[in-house]
Backbone bond lengths (Angstrom), bond angles and torsions (degrees), N, CA, C in turn:
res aa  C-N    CA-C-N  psi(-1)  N-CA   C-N-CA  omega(-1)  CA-C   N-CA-C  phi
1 X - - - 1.446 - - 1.531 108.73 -
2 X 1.553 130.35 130.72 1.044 129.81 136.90 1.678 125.21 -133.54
3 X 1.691 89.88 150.18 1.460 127.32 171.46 1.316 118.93 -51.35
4 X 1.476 130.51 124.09 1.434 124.36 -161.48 2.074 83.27 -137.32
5 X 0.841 113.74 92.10 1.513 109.40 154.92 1.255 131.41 -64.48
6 X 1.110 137.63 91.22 1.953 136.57 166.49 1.448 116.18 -54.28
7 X 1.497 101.78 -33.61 1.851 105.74 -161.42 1.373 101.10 92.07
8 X 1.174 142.09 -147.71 1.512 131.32 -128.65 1.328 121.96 71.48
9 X 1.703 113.48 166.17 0.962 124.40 -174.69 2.244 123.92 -53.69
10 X 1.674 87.63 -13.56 1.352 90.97 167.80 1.527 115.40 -75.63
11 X 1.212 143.39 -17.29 1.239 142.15 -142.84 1.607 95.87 -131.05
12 X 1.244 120.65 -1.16 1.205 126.63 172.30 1.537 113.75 -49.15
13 X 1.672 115.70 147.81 1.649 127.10 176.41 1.027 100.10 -119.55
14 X 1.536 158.14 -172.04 1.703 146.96 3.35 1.561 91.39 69.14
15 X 1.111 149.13 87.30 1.549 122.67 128.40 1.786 119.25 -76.90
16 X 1.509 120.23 118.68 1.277 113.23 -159.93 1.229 98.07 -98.21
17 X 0.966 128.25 10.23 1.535 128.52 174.78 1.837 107.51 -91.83
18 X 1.343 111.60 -41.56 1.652 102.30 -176.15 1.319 111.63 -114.00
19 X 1.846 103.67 5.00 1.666 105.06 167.37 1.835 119.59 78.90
20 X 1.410 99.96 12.71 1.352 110.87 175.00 1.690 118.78 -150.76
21 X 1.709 111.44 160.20 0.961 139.79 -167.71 1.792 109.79 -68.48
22 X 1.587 114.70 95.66 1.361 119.88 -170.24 1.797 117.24 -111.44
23 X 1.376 113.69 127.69 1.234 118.98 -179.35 1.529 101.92 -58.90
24 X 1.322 122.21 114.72 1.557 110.23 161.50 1.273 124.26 -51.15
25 X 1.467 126.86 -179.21 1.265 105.87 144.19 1.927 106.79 -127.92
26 X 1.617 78.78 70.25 1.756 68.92 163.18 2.014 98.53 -150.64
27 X 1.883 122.23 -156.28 1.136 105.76 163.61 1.230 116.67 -133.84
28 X 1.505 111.04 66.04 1.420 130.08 176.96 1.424 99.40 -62.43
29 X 1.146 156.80 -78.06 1.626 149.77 165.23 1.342 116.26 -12.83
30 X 1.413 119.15 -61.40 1.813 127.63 -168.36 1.825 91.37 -74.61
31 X 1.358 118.93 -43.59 1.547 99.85 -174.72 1.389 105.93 -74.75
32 X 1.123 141.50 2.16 1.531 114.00 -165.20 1.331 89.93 -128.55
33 X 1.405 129.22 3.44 1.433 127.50 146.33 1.491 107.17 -57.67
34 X 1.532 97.34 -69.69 1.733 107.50 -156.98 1.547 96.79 -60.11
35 X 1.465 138.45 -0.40 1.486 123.97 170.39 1.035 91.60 -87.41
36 X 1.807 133.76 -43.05 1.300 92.20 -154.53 1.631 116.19 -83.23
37 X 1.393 100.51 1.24 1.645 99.15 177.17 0.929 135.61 -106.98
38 X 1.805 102.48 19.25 1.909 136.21 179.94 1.489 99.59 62.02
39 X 1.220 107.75 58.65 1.600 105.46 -175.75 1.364 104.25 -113.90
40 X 1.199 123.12 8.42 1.852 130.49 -142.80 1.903 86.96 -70.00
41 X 1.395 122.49 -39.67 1.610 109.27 -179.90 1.614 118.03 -77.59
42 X 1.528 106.12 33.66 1.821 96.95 158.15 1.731 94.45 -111.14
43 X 1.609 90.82 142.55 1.884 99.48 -173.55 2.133 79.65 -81.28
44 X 1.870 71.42 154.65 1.576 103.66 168.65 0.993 119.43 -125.39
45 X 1.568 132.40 165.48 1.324 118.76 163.24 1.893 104.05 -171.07
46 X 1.230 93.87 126.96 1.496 111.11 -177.04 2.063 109.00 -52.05
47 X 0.876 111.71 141.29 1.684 106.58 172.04 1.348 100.88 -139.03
48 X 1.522 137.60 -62.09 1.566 103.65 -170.68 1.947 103.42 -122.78
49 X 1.054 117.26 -11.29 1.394 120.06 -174.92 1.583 138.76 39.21
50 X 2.236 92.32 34.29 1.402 110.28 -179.58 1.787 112.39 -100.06
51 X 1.468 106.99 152.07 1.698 100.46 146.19 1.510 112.52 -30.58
52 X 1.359 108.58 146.69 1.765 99.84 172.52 1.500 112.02 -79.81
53 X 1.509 115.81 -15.94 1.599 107.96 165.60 1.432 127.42 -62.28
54 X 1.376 101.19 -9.29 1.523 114.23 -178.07 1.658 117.12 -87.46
55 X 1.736 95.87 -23.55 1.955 108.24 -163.77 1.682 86.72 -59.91
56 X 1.382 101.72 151.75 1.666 114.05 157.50 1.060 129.69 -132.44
57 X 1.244 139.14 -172.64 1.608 133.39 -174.82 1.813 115.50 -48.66
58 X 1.709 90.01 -50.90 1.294 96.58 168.11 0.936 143.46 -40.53
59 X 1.723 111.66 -57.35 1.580 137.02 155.59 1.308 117.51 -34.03
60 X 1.432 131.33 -52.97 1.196 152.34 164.77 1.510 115.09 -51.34
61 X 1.218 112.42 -51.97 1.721 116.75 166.43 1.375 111.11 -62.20
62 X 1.236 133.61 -19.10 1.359 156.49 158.14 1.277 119.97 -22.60
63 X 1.763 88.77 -92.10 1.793 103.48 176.37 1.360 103.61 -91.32
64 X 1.218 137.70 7.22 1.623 133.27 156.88 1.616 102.72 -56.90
65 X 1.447 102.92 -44.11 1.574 106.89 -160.93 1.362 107.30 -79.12
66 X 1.759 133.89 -36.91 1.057 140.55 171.02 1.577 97.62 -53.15
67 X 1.148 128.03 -69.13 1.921 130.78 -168.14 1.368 86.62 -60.80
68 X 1.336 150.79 -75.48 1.586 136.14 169.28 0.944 120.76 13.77
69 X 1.651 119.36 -69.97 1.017 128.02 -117.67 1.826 89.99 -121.89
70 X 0.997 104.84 -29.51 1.560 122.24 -170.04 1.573 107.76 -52.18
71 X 1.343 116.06 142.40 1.387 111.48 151.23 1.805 132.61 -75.65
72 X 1.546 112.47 -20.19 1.168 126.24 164.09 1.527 124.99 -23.33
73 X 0.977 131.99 168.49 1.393 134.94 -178.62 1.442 105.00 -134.16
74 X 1.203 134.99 -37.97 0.908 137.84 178.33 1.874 124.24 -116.32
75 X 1.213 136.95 135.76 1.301 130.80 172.31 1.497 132.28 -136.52
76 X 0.965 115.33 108.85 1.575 122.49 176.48 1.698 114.26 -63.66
77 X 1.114 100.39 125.34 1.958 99.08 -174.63 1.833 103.07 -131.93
78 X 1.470 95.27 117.24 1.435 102.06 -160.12 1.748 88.48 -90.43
79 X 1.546 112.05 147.32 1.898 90.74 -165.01 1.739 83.47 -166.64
80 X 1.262 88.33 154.14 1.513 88.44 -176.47 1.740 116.51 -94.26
81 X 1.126 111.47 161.02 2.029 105.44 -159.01 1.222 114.89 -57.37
82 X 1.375 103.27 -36.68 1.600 94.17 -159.99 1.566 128.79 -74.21
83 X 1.509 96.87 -26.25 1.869 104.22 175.49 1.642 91.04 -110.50
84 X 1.343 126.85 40.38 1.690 92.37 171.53 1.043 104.59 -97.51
85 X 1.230 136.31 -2.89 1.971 120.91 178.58 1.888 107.82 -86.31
86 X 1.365 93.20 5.43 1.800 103.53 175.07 1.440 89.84 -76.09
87 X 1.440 108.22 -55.45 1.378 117.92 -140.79 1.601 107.58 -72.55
88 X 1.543 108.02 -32.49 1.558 145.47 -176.91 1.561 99.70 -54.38
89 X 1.519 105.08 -60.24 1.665 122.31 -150.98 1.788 82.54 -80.91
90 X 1.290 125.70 -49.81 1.803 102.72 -175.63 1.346 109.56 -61.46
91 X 1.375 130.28 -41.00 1.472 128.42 -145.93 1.725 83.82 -80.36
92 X 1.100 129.21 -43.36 1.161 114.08 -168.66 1.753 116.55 -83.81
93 X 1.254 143.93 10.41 0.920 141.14 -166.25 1.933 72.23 -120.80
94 X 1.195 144.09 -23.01 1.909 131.60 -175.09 1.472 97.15 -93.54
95 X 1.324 136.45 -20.73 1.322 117.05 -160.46 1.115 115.42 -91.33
96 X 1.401 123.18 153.68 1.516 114.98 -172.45 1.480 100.19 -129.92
97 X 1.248 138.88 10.56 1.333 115.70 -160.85 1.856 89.38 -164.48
98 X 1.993 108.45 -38.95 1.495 97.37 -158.36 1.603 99.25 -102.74
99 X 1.414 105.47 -179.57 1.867 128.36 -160.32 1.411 73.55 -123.12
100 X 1.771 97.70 121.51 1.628 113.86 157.46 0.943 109.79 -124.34
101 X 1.466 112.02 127.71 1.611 116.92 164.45 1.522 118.04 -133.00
102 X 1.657 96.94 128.98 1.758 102.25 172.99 1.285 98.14 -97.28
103 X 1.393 78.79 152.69 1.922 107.24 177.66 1.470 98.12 -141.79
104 X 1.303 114.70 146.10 1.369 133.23 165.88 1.322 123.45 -159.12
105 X 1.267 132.30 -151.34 1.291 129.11 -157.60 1.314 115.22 -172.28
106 X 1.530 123.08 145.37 1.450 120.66 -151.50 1.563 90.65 -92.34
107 X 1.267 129.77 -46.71 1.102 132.58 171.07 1.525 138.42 -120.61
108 X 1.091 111.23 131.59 1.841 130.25 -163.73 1.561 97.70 -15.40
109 X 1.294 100.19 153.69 1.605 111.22 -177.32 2.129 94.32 -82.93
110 X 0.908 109.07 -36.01 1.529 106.18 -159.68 1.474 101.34 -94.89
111 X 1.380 107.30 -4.82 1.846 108.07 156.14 1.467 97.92 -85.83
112 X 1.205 132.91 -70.49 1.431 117.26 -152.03 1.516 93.74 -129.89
113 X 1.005 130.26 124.65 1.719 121.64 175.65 1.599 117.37 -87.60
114 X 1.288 117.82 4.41 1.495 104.65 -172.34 1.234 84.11 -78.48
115 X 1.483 128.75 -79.60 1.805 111.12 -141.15 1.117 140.00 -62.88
116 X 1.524 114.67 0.36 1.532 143.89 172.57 1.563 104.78 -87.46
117 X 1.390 97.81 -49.89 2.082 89.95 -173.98 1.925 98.00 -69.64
118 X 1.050 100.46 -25.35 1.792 100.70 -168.19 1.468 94.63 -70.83
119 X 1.358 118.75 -49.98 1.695 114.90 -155.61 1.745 110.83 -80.53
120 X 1.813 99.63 -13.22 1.463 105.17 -165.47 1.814 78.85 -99.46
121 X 0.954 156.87 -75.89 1.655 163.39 -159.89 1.655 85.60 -43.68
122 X 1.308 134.25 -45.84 1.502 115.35 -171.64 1.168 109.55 -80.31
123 X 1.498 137.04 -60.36 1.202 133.99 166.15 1.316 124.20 -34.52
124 X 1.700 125.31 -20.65 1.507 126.16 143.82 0.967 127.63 -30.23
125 X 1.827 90.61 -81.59 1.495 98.32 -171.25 1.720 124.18 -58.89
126 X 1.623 117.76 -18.45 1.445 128.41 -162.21 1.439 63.64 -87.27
127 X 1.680 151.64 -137.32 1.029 145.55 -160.59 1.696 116.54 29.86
128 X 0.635 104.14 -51.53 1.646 115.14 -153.11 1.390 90.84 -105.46
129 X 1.778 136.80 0.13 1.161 99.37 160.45 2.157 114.05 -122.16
130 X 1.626 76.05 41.09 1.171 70.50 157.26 1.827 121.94 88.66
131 X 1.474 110.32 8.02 1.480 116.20 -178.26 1.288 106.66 -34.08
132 X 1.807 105.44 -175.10 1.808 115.97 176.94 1.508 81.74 -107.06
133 X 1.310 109.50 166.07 1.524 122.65 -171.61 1.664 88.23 -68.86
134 X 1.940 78.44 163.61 1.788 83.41 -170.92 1.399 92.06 156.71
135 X 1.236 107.93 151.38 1.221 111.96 160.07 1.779 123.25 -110.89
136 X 1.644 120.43 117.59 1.539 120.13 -172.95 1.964 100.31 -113.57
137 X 1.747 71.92 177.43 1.517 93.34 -175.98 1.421 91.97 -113.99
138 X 1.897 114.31 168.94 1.494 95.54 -163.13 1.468 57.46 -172.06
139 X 1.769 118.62 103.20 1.336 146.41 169.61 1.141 128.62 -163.29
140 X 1.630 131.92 152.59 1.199 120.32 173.67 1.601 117.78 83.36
141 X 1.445 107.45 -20.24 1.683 95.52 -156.45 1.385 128.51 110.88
142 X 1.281 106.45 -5.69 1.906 147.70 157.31 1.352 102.08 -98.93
143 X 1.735 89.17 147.34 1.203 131.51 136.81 1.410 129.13 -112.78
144 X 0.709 165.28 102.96 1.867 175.40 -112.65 1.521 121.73 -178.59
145 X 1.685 112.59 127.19 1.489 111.53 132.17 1.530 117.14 6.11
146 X 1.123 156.07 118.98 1.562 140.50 126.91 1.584 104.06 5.19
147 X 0.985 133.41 -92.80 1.483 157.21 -135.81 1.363 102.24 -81.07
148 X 1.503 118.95 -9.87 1.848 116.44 175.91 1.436 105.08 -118.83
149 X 1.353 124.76 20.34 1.962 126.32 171.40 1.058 98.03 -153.31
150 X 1.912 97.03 93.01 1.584 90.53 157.93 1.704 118.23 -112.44
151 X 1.066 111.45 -169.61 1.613 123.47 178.33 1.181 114.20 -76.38
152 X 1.597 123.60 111.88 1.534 122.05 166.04 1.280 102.00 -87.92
153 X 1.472 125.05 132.45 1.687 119.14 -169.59 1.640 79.60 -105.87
154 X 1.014 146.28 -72.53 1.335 115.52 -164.26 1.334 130.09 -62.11
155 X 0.953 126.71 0.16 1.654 139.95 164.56 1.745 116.08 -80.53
156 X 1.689 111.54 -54.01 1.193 138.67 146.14 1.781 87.88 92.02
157 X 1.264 98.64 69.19 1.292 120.45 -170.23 1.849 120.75 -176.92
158 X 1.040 117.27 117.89 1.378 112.73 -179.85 1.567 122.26 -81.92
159 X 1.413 102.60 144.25 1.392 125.45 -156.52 1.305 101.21 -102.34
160 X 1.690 123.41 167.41 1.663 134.91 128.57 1.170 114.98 -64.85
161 X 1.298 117.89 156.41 1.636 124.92 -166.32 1.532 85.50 -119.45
């Protein structure tokens, strides 16, 4: 299994200097999850560290090419809500062999840590047991297909379709 961080609204900071909510670019959030859930031996690795309104085709050809290219079987893709069923619907129409699942979070890990450690600890364990390739969503309290959890923005919570 590996960890692919984008940034998104999970990876969000406080910058108190310009008074707004900034994608780092590092994975201070995903590591201090995976300590606290003795997870520190799954590899990670940062790939674009934007809002997901920001990801683009490019970006996307990106970590397509990293999971491509990978020997892994399984991959966790930390991604922010609003474009991840973009990101969902390509990876899964390229993969031939691996189980992708994004997980993210409606709000910053270092504002509130439950719904990030909850959504990133499930998308583990669904990882780790082994899905058919595919690309899922891993929110809410789900795991899903891509194409059966999408985003209710006025609810601000993801649904079954």
């Amino acid at each position: 299994m590996l960890i692919l961080n984008t940034g998104g609204t999970f990876n969000k900071r406080y910058n108190r200097i310009s008074g707004e909510l900034e994608v780092p670019c590092d994975n201070l959030a995903v590591e201090a999850i995976l300590n606290s859930i003795n997870a520190n031996d799954i590899p990670m690795a940062g790939a674009v560290y934007k809002d997901s309104l920001d990801i683009n085709a490019d970006d996307r050809k990106m970590i397509a090419n990293i999971i491509l290219q990978s020997s892994e079987k399984a991959f966790v893709v930390i991604h922010g809500t609003d474009t991840m069923h973009l990101s969902a619907a390509l990876l899964d129409a390229l993969v031939e062999t691996q189980a992708v699942i994004f997980t993210g979070a409606m709000v910053p890990f270092f504002i509130d840590s439950v719904e990030a450690s909850a959504n990133l600890a499930m998308a583990i364990g669904f990882a780790k047991s082994n899905p058919p390739k595919g690309a899922y969503i891993c929110m809410s309290g789900e795991v899903l297909p891509h194409k059966e959890l999408v985003k209710n923005r006025e609810r601000g919570v993801f649904e079954r379709v």
